[in-house]
C-alpha positions as CSV (number, residue, x, y, z in Angstrom):
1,X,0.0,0.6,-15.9
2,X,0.0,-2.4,-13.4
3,X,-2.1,-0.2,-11.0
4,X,-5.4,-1.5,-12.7
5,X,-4.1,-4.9,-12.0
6,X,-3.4,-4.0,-8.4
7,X,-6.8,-2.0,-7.5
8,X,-8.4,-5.1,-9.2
9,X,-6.7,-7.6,-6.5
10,X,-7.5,-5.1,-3.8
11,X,-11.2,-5.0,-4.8
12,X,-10.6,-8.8,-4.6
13,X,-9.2,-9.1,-1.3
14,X,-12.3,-6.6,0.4
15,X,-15.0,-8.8,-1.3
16,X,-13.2,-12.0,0.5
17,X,-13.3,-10.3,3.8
18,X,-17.2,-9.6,3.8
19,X,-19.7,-11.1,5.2
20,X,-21.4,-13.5,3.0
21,X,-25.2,-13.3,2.1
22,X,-25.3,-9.8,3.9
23,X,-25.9,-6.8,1.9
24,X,-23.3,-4.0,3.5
25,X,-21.3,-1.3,1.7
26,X,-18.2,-0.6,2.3
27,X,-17.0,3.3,3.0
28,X,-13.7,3.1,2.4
29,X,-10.3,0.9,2.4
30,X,-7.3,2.1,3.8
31,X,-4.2,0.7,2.4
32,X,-0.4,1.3,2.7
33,X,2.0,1.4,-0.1
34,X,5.8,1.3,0.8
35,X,7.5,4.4,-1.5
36,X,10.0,1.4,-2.8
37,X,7.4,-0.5,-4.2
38,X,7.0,1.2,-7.5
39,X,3.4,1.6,-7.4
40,X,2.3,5.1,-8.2
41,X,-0.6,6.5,-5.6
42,X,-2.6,8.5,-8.0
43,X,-2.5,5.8,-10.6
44,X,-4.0,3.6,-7.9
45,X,-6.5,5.7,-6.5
46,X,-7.7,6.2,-10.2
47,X,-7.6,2.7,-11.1
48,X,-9.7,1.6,-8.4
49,X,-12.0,4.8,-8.8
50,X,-12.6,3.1,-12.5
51,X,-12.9,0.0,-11.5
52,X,-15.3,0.3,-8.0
53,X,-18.0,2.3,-10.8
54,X,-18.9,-0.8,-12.2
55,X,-19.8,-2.7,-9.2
56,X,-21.3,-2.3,-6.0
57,X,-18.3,-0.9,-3.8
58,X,-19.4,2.4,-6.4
59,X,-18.6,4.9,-3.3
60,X,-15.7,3.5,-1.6
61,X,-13.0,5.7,-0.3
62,X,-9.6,4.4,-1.3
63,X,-7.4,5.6,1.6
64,X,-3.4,5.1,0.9
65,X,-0.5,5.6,3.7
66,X,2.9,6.1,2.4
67,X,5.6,4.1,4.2
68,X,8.8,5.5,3.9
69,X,12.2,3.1,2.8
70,X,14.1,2.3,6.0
71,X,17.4,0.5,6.0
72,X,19.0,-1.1,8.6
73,X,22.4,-0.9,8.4
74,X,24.3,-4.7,8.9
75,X,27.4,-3.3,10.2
76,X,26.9,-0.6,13.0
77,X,22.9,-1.7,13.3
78,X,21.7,2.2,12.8
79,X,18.4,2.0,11.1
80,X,18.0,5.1,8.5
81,X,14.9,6.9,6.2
82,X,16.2,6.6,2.9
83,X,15.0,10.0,0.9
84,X,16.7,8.3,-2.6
85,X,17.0,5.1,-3.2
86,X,20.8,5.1,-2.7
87,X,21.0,1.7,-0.3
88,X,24.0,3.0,2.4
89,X,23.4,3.7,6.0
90,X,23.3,7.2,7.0
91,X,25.1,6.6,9.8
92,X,28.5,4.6,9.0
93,X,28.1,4.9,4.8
94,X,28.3,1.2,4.4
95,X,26.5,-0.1,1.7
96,X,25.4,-3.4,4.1
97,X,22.3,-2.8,4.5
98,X,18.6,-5.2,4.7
99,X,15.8,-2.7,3.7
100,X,13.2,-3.2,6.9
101,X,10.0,-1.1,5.3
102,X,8.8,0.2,2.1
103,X,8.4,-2.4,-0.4
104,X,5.0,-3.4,0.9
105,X,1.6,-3.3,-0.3
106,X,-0.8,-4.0,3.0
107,X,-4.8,-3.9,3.4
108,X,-4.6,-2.7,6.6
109,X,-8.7,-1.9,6.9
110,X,-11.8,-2.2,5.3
111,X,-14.3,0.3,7.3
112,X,-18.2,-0.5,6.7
113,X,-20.9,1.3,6.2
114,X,-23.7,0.9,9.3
């Protein structure tokens, strides 16, 4: 389960983005996870729930977007939502496509408490 590992770096990444020598809590973190990415959601949330318990982020709020695998097709440029991961344009059928979104993995917000 390579979630632990990943709630672990995220937990990581909030501590280097506070202030130093100032005690604040954080309320929550949102983050978005691209549905290509093969990172399971729940799995996260839990292994950051786990992990937060035993140190002083004990009540943040671990809050995760979905971003949805878009495609953009190399041959007649229409960008398509892919439901499955069957890589071909929705438009044209062609198979030459450059995924645009939903591989990532993004801290987009760490929301303090006053």
């Amino acid at each position: 389960m390579h979630e632990v590992s990943i709630a672990q770096e995220i937990i990581e990444i909030v501590k280097d983005y506070l202030p130093k020598n100032n005690h604040v809590s954080v309320k929550s973190v949102r983050v978005e996870i691209g549905e290509f990415s093969n990172i399971l959601p729940d799995a996260l949330s839990f292994g950051f729930k786990v992990l937060t318990n035993i140190t002083d982020m004990k009540d943040t709020e671990l809050i995760i977007s979905k971003v949805p695998l878009t495609v953009k097709c190399r041959d007649c440029e229409n960008i398509s939502i892919l439901d499955e991961p069957f890589f071909f344009c929705h438009s044209c059928e062609s198979a030459n496509v450059e995924i645009l979104t939903g591989t990532e993995l993004k801290v987009i917000e760490i929301e303090l408490n006053d």
